[in-house]
N, C-alpha and C positions, 0 to 999 in steps of 0.2 A: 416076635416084635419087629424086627429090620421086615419082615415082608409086609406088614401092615404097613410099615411105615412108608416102605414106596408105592405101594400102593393109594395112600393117601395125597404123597406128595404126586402120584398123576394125576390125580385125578384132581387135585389143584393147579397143576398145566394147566390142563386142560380148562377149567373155570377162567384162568389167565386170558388165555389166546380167545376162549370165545366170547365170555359175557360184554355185557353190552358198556360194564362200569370199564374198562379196558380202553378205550378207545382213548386215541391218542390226545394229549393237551397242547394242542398247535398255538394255543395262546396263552398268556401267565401273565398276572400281573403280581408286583414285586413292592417292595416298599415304597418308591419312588420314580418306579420306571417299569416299562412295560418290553412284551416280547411274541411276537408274530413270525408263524412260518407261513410263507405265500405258497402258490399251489407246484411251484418251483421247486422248494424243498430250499430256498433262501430260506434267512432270520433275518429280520427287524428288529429293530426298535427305539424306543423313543421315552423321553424324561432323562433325570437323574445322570449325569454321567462324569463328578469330580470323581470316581476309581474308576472308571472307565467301562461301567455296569451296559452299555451301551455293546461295546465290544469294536469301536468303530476305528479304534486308532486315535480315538482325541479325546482324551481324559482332561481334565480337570476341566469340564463346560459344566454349566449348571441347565438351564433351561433350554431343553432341547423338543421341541412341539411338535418336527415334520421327522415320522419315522425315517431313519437312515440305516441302508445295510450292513449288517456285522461281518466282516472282514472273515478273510479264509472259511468260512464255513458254507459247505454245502453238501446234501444226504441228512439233511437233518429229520425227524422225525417226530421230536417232542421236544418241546422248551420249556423251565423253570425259572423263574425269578425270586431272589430271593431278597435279602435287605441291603442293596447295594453290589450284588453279587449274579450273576447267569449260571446255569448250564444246559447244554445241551445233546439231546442223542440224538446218536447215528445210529441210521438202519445196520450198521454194520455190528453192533454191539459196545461200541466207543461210547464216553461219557465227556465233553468238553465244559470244560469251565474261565469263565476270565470275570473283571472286575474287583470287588472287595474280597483284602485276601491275610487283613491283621488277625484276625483267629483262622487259620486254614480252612476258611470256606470253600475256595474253588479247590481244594484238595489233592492237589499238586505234589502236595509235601513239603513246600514252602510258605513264606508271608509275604510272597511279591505279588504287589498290585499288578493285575493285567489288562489292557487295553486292547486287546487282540484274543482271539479264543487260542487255549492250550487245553491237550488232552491227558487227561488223570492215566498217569502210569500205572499198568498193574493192574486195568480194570476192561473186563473184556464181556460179551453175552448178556451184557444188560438190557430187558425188553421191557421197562417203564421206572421213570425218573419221578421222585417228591421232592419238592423243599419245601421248608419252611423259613423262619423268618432269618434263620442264621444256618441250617444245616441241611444235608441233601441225603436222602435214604436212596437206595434203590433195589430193583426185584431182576430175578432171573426165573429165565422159565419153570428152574423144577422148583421153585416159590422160596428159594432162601432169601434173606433180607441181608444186603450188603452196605457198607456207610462208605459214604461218598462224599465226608466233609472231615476234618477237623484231623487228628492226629495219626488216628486209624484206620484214613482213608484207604480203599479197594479191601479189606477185612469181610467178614461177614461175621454179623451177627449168630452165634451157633446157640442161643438160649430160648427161639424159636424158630418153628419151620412151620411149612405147611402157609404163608403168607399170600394173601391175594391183592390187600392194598393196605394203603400205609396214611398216616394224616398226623403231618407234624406239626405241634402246636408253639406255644410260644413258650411255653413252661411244663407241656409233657408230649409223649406221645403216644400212637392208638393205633395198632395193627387190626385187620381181618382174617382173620382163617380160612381155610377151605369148606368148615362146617357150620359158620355163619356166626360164632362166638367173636366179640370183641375181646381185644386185651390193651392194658394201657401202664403205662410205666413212666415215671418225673413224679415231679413237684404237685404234690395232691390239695392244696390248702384250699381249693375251691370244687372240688371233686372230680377234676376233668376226668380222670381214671376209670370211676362210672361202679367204682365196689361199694357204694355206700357208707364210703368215709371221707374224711379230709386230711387222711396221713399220706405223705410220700411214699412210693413205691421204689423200691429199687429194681425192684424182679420185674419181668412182664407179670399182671397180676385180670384176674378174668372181670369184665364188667358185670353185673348185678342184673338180670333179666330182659338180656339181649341176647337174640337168636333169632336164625333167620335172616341175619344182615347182609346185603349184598354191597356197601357203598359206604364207607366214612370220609371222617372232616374232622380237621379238631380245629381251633383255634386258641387265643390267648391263653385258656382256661376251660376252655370250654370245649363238648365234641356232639357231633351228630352221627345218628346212622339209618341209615336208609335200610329199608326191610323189605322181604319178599314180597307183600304184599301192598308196596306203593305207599305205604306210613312211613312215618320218621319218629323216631326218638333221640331227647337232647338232653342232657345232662352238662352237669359245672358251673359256672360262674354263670350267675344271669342277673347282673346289678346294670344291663342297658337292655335289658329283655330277649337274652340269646339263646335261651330255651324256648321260646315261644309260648308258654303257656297261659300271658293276658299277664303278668305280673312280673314285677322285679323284684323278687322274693329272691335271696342270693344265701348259702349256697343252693344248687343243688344234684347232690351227691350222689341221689340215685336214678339211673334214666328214665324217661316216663315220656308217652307221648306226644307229638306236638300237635294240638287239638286243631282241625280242619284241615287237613295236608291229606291228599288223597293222590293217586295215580301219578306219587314223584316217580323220574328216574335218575336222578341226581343229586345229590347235596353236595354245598361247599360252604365253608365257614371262613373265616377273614378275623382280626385280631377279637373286635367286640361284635359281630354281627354275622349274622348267617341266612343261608338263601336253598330255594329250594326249586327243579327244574322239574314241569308236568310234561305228562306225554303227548300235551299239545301243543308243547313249544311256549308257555307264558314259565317266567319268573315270577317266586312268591321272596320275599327281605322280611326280615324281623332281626331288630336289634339295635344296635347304636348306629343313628344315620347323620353325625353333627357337622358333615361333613358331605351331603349328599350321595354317599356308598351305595345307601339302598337303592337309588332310582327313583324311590317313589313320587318324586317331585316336588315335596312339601315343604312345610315349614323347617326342616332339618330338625324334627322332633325324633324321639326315639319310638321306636314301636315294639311293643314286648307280645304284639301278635304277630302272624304272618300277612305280609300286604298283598296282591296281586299287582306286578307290573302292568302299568297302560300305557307305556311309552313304547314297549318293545313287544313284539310278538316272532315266532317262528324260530325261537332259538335253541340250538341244538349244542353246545355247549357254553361253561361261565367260568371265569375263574375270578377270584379274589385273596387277597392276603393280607394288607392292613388298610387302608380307606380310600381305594378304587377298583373299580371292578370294570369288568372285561367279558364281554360275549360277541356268538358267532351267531348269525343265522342261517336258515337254510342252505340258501342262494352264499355264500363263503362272504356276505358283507358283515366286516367286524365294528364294532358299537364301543362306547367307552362309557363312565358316569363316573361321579364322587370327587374328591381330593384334583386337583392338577397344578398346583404352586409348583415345579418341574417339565411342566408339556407330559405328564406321562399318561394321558386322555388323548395326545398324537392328533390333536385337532386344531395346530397353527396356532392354539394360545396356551396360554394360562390359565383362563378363568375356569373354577370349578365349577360342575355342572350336575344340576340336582335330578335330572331326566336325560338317557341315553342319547348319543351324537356319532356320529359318522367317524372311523378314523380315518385320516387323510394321508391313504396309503395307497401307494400305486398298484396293489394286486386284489384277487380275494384271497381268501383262506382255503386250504385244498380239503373242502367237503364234499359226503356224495349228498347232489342236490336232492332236498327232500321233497315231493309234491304234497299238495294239502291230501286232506282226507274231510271231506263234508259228512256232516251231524248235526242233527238237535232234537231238541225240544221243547213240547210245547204247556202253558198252562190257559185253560178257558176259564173263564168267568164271564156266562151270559155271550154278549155278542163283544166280549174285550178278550185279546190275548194278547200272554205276553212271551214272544219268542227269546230260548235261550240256546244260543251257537256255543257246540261243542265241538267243533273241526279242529281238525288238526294242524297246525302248523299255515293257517291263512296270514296271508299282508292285509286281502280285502276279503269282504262278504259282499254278496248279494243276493235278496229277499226277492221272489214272484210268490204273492198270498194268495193265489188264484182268483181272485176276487177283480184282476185288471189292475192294481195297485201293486208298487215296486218301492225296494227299500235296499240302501246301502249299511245302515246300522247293523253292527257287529250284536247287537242282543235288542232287537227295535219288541215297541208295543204296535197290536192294530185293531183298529174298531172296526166289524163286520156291518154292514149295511143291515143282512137278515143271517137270518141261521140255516144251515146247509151246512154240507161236506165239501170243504174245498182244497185243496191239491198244491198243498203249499212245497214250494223247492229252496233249496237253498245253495247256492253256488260259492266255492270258495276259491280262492286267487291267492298262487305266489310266484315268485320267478320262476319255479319249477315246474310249474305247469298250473290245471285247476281239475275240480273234481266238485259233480253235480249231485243233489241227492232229493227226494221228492216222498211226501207222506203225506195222507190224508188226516185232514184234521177236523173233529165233528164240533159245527160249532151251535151251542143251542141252550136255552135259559130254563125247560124242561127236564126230568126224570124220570123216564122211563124207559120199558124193556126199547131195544130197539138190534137189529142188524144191519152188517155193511158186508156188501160183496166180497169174499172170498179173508175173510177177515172174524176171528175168534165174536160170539155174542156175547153178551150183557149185560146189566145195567148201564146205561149212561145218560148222556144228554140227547134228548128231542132232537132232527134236525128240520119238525115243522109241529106246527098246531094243528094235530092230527087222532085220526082214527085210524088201528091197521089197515082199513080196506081203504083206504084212499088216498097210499101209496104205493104207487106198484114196485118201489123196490126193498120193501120191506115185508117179511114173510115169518109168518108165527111159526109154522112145522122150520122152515130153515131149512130143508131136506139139502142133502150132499149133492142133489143132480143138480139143483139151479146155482150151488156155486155158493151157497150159503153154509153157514154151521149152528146145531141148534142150539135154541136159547131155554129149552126148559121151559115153553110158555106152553097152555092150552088152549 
C-alpha cells in the first residue's frame, strides 16, 4: 500500500508542475481590494486599506484608486487576496501575509493587524497559494495540503493526499485529486459538497459523478469543475443562477453540466457568480451580476445562463472572489470590472463599472505574450454568408472575401455579386504579433455533384449555371493525375 501510495503521490507532482491549471495567479482580487505582481516580481495594489490589506505601511485609508507598492516584498511569485487580508509566495517556498488578522488570517500565530508583509513561521516549500474569503490553504510539491490560516497555521492537513488544487468557498471547501475525483467538506445546506445531499460534511466526502476534473472553484455555496474535455459542471446554491443551467432552481446538490460551455480551460467562482475562460481568450459570467462582476455590461440583471464577454478579448487569466473581478491579457495588460466603492478596479476612481477598464498601473503583468492563432468559419446561403471568427486570442480581425471587398468585423455578413469560389482570408492582430489563415469557400444557390482542386468531392453548391462540359475545372472521372478526387459520378 505505502508503494502505491508514492507512487500516486508522483505522479500528482507531476500533474502539479506541468498541467496547464498550475500556472501562476499574478493577480487576485479580494473582498475589497485587489493585488498585482508586475513583470519585476513587485506586488501592487490598490482599494480597501483600514487593516492595511494594501501592505503599503498606511492602514487605516479607505479609498485608495491608484495602485501603490507593498513594502518589503520582492521574489514574489503568486498573490492571494482575501477579505481584508494578503498573501504572498516566494519563489523561495516562503508564504507572506499582512493586513486583517482578528481571526489569524495572515497566520502568523497572532491577531496583530499588519500594514507591512510578515512571513508565516514554520512554513517552508510551498509551490501554489488559495484563499478564500477568510482562510488560506496551500500545496507542496509532493501534493499534501497544508493550512495557512487560523490556528493551525503551517499544519498539514493529513485526512487527504494526493491534492492538485483547492477552492475555498465561503462555507465549504473542495479539493482535486491526482485521479480527477472531486472531494468537499463544510457546511452542506445548499449542496456545495456535490454528494447529493444537503447534510454537512465533516470528513472530506467524494462528489457525485465527477471525474475527469482538471480545474475547480467553489464559491459561497457553491462549486465548479472543469473537465478533461473542455465542459464544466456546477453544483450548490443557485438562487442568482450559479450553476448555469437557464434557471434559479436552488438547491442543487448534485453536479450536472453547464449547458453551452465548450473548449474551457478555466473556471473561477466568486461569492454568487461564476465564469468560465476558452481557449481563445473570451470570458463566459453567469450568476449574480447586481453589482456589475460579470462584465457583461448590462442592466445589472442576474444571468442564470452563461454570457460571452464583448468587452474583453485575449485573456489568459481571471480571478474573482466577491463582486469584482480581475483579468490579464495576453500582451500583461491588466483590466478590472464590478464593485469599486474602495478604488479596488485601480482606475483613479470609484465608480463601479459594468464593462472591463484599464488598471492604472505603472507596469504589465509578467506573461509569456501570446500571439493570435487565425480560424473560421463559414455558412452560405445562396449568394449571402455569414462569417464566424474562431481565432484565438485576437485584439483585431481582418476580413479579405476575395471578391475585392474588406471587412474589420470580428463575425461580419457578405453578400457575393455572383457565385464562384472565392479565397477568403482572415487575419488576426494582437500585441503579440498576428497570424493569417485563407480557405476557399464555394459560393452558389444550386445542388449539385460538383469538384474543387485538390479538395475531397461531393454533393454541394453549384459555383455556376452550368453543364459539366462547360467548365473546364470541373471533372466527372476526377481522376488523381489532374489534381482532382472522385466523386462517384458516371
Amino acid at each position: 500500500m505505502t508503494k502505491l501510495r508514492n507512487i500516486f503521490l508522483a505522479l500528482t507532482a507531476l500533474l502539479i508542475s506541468t498541467s496547464s491549471f498550475s500556472q501562476r495567479s499574478i493577480i487576485s482580487a479580494g473582498g475589497s481590494h485587489s493585488l498585482f505582481i508586475c513583470a519585476d516580481s513587485t506586488v501592487w495594489a490598490c482599494g480597501y486599506n483600514y487593516t492595511g490589506a494594501m501592505g503599503n505601511g498606511k492602514n487605516k485609508q479607505s479609498l485608495n484608486s491608484n495602485p501603490e507598492q507593498t513594502l518589503l516584498l520582492t521574489g514574489v511569485i503568486e498573490v492571494a487576496a482575501g477579505n481584508a487580508f494578503s498573501k504572498a509566495l516566494k519563489a523561495d517556498g516562503t508564504v507572506w501575509g499582512w493586513g486583517k488578522n482578528s481571526s489569524y488570517e495572515i497566520g502568523d500565530g497572532t491577531t496583530i493587524e499588519r500594514d507591512t508583509a510578515v512571513q508565516l513561521p514554520g512554513v517552508s516549500g510551498i509551490v501554489k497559494i488559495f484563499t478564500g474569503t477568510f482562510s488560506t490553504n496551500g500545496l507542496k510539491s509532493d501534493s499534501t495540503l497544508w493550512l495557512l490560516s487560523g490556528t493551525s497555521s503551517g499544519t498539514q492537513d493529513t485526512t487527504i493526499y494526493g491534492v492538485i488544487d483547492i477552492g475555498i468557498g465561503g462555507n465549504h471547501s473542495i479539493v482535486l485529486t491526482g485521479d480527477g475525483q472531486v472531494w468537499g467538506i463544510g457546511l452542506n445546506s445548499y449542496g456545495g459538497v456535490g454528494d447529493g445531499s444537503t447534510t454537512s460534511k465533516s470528513v472530506w466526502t467524494a462528489s457525485t459523478g465527477v471525474s475527469n476534473a482538471i480545474k475547480i472553484a467553489a464559491g459561497q455555496d457553491h462549486s465548479l469543475a472543469l473537465l478533461q474535455d473542455g465542459t464544466v459542471m456546477a453544483w450548490g446554491a443557485n438562487t442568482n443562477g450559479e450553476t448555469g443551467d437557464g434557471t434559479t432552481f436552488s438547491p442543487r446538490p448534485t453536479p450536472q453540466v453547464v449547458p453551452g460551455l465548450t473548449n474551457i480551460i478555466d473556471v473561477i467562482a466568486n461569492t454568487y457568480s461564476s465564469f468560465a475562460l476558452d481557449n481563445k481568450g473570451y470570458v463566459w459570467g453567469w450568476g449574480n451580476n447586481g453589482l456589475g462582476q460579470l462584465g457583461t455590461g448590462d442592466d445589472l440583471t442576474d444571468h442564470p445562463s452563461p454570457v460571452k464577454l464583448t468587452s474583453i478579448r485575449n485573456v489568459v487569466q481571471i480571478q474573482s472572489l466577491v463582486y469584482h473581478t480581475i483579468a490579464i491579457t495576453g500582451d500583461g495588460t491588466i483590466y478590472s470590472w464590478g464593485w469599486n466603492n474602495d478604488g479596488q478596479l485601480g482606475d483613479n476612481t470609484d465608480s463601479t463599472r459594468y464593462e472591463s477598464v484599464p488598471v492604472a498601473i505603472g507596469c504589465k503583468a509578467d506573461v509569456i505574450c501570446t500571439p493570435p492563432t487565425a480560424d473560421f468559419d463559414s455558412s452560405v446561403t445562396a449568394l449571402n454568408v455569414t462569417f464566424i471568427n474562431q481565432s484565438s486570442f485576437p485584439d483585431s480581425i481582418s476580413w479579405d472575401f476575395g471578391d475585392g471587398n474588406l471587412s474589420n468585423e470580428f463575425d461580419p455578413a457578405h453578400t457575393y455579386a455572383d457565385t464562384g469560389i472565392y479565397n477568403v482570408c482572415i487575419t488576426a492582430v494582437n500585441s503579440c504579433g498576428s497570424n493569417k489563415k485563407c480557405m476557399d469557400v464555394v459560393v452558389s444557390d444550386l445542388k449539385i455533384p460538383y469538384c474543387i482542386p485538390s479538395a475531397d468531392c461531393s454533393w454541394g453548391d453549384a459555383i455556376k449555371d452550368f453543364t459539366f462540359n462547360t467548365i473546364s475545372n470541373l471533372n466527372t472521372s476526377c481522376d488523381s493525375s489532374s489534381g482532382y478526387h472522385h466523386t462517384g459520378l458516371s
